[in-house]
Every structure is written in C-alpha cells, then in structure tokens.
C-alpha positions as a printed Julia matrix, in Angstrom:
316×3 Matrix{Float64}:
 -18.72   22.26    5.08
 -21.25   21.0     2.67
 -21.19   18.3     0.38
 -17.43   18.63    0.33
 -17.11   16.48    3.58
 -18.28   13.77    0.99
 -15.92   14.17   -1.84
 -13.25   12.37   -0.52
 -15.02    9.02    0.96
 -16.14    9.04   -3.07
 -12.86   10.01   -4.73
 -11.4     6.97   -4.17
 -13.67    5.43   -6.42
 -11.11    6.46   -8.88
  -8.41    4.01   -7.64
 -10.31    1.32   -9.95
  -8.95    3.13  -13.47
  -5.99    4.69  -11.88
  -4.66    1.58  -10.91
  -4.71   -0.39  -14.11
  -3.6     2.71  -16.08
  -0.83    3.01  -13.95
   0.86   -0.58  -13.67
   0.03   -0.79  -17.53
   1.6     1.81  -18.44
   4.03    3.5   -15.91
   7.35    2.11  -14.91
   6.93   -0.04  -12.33
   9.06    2.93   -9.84
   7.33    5.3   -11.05
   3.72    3.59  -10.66
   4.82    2.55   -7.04
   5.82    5.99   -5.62
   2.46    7.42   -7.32
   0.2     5.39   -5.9
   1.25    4.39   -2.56
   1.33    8.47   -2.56
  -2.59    8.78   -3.61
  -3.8     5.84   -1.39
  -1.86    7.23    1.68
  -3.03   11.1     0.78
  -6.9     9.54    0.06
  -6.88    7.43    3.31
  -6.14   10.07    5.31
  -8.63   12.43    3.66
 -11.29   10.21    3.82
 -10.56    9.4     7.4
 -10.55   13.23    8.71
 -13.71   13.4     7.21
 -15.27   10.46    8.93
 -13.67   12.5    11.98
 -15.29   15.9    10.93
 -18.53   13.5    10.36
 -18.66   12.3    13.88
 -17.7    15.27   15.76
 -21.01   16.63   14.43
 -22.81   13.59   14.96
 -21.6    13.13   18.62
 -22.46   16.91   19.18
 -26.53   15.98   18.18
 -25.88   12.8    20.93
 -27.45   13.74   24.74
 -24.95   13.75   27.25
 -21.74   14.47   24.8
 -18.89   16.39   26.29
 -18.4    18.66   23.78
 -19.6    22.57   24.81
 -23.4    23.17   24.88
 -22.58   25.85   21.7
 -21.85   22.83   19.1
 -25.32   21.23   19.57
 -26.92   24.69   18.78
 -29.7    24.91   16.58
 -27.89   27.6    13.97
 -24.59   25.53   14.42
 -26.54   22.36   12.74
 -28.58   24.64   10.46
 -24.31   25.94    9.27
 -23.13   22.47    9.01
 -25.66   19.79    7.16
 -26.44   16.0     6.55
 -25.48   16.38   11.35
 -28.7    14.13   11.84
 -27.7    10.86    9.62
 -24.18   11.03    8.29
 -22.84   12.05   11.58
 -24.45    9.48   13.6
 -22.89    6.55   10.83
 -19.23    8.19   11.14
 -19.04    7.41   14.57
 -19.3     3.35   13.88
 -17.5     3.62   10.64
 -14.4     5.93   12.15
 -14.1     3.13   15.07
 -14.21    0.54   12.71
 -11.18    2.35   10.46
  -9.18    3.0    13.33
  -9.47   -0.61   15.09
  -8.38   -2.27   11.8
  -5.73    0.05   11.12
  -4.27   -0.55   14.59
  -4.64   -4.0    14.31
  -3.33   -4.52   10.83
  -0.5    -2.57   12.37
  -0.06   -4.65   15.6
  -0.42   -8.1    13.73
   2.34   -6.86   11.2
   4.8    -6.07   14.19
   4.07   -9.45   15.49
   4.54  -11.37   12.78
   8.06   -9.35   11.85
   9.65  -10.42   15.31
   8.4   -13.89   14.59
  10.56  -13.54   11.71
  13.26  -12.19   13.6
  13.21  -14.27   16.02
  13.62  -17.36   13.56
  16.74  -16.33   12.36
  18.43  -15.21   15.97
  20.54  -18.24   16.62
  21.93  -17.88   12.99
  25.43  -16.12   11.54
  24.28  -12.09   11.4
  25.11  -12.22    7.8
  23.08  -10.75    5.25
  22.13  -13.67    3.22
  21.24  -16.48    5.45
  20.7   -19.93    3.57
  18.3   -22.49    5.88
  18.69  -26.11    5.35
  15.18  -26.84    4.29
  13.88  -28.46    1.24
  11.18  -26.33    0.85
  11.79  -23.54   -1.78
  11.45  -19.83   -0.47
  13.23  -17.05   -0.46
  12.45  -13.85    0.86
  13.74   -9.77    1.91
  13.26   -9.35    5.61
  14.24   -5.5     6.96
  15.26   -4.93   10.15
  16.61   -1.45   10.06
  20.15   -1.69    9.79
  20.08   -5.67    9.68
  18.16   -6.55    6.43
  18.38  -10.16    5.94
  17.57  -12.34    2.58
  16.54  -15.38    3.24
  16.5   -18.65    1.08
  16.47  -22.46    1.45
  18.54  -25.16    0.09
  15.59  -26.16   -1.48
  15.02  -23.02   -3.55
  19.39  -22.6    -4.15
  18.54  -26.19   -6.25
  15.93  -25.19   -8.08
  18.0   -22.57   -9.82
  21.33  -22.26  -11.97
  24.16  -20.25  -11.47
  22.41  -16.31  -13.0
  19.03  -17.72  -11.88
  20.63  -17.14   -8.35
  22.01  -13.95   -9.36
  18.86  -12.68  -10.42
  17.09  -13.82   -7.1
  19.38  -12.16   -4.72
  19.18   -9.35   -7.07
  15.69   -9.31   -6.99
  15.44   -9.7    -3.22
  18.13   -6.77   -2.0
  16.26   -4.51   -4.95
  13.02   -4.98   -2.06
  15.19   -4.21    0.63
  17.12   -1.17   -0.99
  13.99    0.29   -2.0
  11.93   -0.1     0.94
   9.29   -1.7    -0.81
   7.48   -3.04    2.53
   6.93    0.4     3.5
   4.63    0.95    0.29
   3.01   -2.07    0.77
   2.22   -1.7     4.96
   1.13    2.11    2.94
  -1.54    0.52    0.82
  -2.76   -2.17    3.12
  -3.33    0.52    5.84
  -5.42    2.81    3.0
  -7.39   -0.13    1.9
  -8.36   -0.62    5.67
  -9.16    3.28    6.29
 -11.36    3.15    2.65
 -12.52    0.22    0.77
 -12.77    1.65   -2.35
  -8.76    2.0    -2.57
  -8.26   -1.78   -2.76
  -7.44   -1.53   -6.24
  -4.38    0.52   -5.46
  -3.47   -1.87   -2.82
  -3.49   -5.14   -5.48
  -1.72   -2.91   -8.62
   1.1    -2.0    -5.4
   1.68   -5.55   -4.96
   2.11   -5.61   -8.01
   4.41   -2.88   -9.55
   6.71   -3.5    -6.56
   7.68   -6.98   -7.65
   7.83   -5.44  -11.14
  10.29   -2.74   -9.62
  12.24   -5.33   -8.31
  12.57   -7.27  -11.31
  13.44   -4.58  -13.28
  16.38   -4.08  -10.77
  17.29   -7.52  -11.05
  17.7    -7.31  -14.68
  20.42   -4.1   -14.54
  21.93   -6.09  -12.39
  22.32   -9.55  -14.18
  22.27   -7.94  -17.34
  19.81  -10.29  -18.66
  16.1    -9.77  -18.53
  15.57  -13.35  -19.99
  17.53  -15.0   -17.22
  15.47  -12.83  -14.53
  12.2   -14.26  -16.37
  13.34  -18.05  -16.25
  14.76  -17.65  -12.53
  11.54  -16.3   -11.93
   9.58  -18.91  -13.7
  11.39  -21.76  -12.21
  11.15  -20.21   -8.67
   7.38  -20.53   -9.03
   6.98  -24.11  -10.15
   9.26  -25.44   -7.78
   7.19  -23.1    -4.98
   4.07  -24.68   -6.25
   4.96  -28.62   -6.2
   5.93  -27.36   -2.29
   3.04  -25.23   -1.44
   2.24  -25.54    1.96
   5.43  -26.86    3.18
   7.69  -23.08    3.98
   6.43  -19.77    5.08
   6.77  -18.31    2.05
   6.58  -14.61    3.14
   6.19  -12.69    6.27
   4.28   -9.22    6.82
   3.43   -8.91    3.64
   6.94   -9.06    2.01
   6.24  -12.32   -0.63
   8.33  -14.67   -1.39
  10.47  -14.3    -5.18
   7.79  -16.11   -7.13
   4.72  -15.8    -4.92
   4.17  -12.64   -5.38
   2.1   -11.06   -8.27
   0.71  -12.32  -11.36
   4.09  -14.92  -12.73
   2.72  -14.64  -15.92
   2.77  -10.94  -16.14
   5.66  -10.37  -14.82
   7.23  -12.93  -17.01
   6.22  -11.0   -20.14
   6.79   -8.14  -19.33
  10.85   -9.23  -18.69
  10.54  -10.52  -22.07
   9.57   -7.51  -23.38
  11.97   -4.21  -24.02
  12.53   -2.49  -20.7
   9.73    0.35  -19.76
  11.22    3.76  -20.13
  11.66    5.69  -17.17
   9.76    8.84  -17.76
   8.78   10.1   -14.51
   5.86   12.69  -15.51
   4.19   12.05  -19.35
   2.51   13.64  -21.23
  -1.22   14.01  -20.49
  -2.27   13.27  -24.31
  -1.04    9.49  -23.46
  -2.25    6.66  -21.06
   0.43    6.56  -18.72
  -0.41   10.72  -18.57
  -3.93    9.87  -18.01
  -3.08    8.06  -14.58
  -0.5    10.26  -13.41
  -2.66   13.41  -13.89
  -5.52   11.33  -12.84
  -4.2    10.07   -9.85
  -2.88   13.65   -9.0
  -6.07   15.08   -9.79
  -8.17   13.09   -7.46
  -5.33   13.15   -5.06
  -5.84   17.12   -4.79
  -8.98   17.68   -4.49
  -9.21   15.04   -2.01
  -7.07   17.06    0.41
  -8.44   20.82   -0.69
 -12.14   19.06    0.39
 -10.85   17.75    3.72
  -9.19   20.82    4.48
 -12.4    23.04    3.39
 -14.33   21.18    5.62
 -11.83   20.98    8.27
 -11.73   25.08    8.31
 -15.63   25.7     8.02
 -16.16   23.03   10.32
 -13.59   24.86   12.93
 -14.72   27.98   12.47
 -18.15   27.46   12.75
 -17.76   25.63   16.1
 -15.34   28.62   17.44
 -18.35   31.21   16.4
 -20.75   29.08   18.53
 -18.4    27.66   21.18
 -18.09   30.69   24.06
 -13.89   31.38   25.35
C-alpha cells in the first residue's frame, strides 16, 4: 500500500489550476461534464482511502472486532504510516461521511419545501406567483419540472428578455444541471481541497445555460441584457424572495453577472469536446484526466495490497 494511499487525499490539490483553466477556456458543457466527473471520481478516491486508512488504524485499537491476524506484527510491518495516519482516518472518515449525509438530507428537505409551496397551484410547467419580489428559478421533480417566476421579475423584463429567461431556466432543467451541482457540493464535503471545482461548477453551469438560451432566442445580446436587468432588479429586492432552493440559483443570482455578461457579448465558445494538449483548454482536460487517473489506479493499488495482505494474515 505505501505512499500511494496518500496520492489521492493530495491530488486534488490540482482542482485549484484545473478549475480556472477549464471555465476559461472550455465550453461551458464541456467544462461542466469534466469536472463534476473529476470531483466525483477524486471524492470517492480520496474517501476509500480514508477507509483503507482507518481499517488499519482501528486494527492497532485494543478491543477492535476485526480478526486477531490484522493487528499482527508483520501485517503492520506490510502496510505503513498504521500507527498515526490510521488513527486520524477514523475522525476524518466520520467527519466526511456525516457531512455528506447531511448535505444530502438538508437538500431533500429543502426540495419538498419547494414542492410543497407550489402544491395548491395549476400542475403546469411554468408557474407565475403573484409576488413583487423578482425571482425566478428551475425546480425538478422528476417528471414534474417546474419554472418558477414572480410578477415581480415578468416586469422587470421585455418581451425576448422573457424569452431568454425561460430559455435559460428549462436549459437547467433539460440538462440536469442540479445533479452536477449536488455532485460537486458532495466532493467538496468528502475533500476540501476540491472546492475550487465546486465554485468553477457553479459557474460553467449558468454559463451552459446561457449559452442555451442564446440558440434559443437567437440573440446573445438580448440573453446578456435579460440577464443584466434580472440582477439589478434582484438586488434593489434582496432579501425579500427565496431566490433559489437546493442549490438551483435563481436567473441572475447565480455566478459572477459580470462574467457571464461578457462572455454573451463575446463570439460563442466553440464546442470542441477534447483539444489539443499544446493549448490551454488541452492543458485542463488532460490535466484534469490525468489527476483523475491516477487518483483511482492509487486507490485501487492500495485497495488490492491492502486486501491481500489482510487475507495472507487473516486465517479461513
């Protein structure tokens, strides 16, 4: 097992470069699938590890219930780092897991909240609330996704503005994009170090969505004004509407405005799905795939010494 049981608690370290690199200078799809992909692949890895890490450290503990073979003297000569590293797992794995499963609880909770809201109204799938507040928002709920906007945000816009934002919202719901985002908050929980993935995700989904938005308004300008608008009128009401639930923002709460602004006003990203690694955008896909890899080929290598040295010392 070795220093491998390490590499991929470190790895993620990576996210940092990967993640700028990647909402730079990937399209915003493309940048999505890739890293939601790394930080769910890393956040696993790193988490069997901190498993393989405590099942060695709980072997060294008196009275554990594992066979009287895995505390053997040659079994923690075979496996190293048992005496320190496996005694920290065991805090640091319950720690993963309780956040995990409550990040996951509280996001359940707070989608039939949401659901709940909206019962008494029409099952339609735009549902407009009289409420002077601006928000608007996707809500999924399998095969009843919802968009939801107020009065207040229906006034704030023109004719294509409101194009754009409906566009923009059922782009979220088509895609899934809460998935990717429940994804990177749950990695970010299991490993710190992946919290840049789980800010550039916020990110390129929005970006994903506008882009959608703009095929399907046929005006990137208008997507940028609608989007512009949306967030001025959200921030003369801030406080006043629950601008997003579980994670799934509102249409101009979400992301840097400014970015995303330029970026509409700038020619549409092409939609190369694997570059060339002689350019940036190569540099984070390879990158990301890189890190990604040898993440898992640790955790497994570990995983398989770690088994069979216990089997060798563990009597049938």
């Amino acid at each position: 097992m070795g220093v491998f049981v390490f590499l991929p608690l470190v790895l993620p370290l990576t996210a940092w470069p990967v993640a700028r690199l990647a909402e730079q200078h990937l399209h915003p799809r493309t940048a999505t699938r890739l890293l939601s992909a790394a930080a769910g692949v890393l956040a696993l890895c790193s988490t069997l590890c901190l498993g393989l890490l405590m099942v060695v450290g709980t072997a060294q503990l008196p009275g554990n219930p594992l066979p009287d073979g895995w505390s053997d003297p040659e079994v923690r000569e075979a496996v190293p780092y048992d005496e320190v590293a496996g005694r920290a797992a065991i805090p640091a794995l319950l720690a993963v897991l309780t956040a995990c499963a409550l990040a996951g609880a509280r996001h359940r909770r707070t989608r039939r909240r949401a659901v709940r809201a909206l019962a008494g109204l029409p099952a339609t799938p735009v549902v407009v609330l009289p409420d002077g507040a601006p928000y608007a928002y996707a809500l999924p709920g399998g095969g009843r996704d919802r968009i939801v906007v107020t009065t207040g945000m229906l006034a704030a816009l023109e004719g294509g503005e409101r194009r754009a934002l409906f566009a923009h919202e059922r782009a979220h719901l088509a895609a899934a994009h809460h998935r990717f985002l429940l994804v990177v908050r749950l990695a970010a929980l299991a490993n710190p170090f992946l919290r840049p993935l789980r800010t550039a995700v916020a990110y390129t989904v929005e970006r994903w969505a506008d882009e959608e938005a703009a095929a399907a308004v046929g005006s990137r300008r208008t997507v940028a004004r609608a989007i512009g608008k949306a967030a001025l009128a959200s921030r003369s009401a801030a406080g006043t509407g629950p601008a997003g639930f579980a994670g799934l923002a509102g249409f101009a709460l979400a992301g840097p405005v400014p970015r995303r602004m330029a970026a509409l006003l700038d020619p549409a990203p092409a939609a190369r799905t694997w570059p060339s690694v002689f350019t940036t955008a190569g540099l984070a896909v390879w990158g990301a795939a890189a890190g990604t890899t040898v993440s898992a080929l640790s955790s497994a290598n570990s995983a398989v010494t770690l088994f069979l040295v216990l089997k060798a010392a563990t009597p049938l």
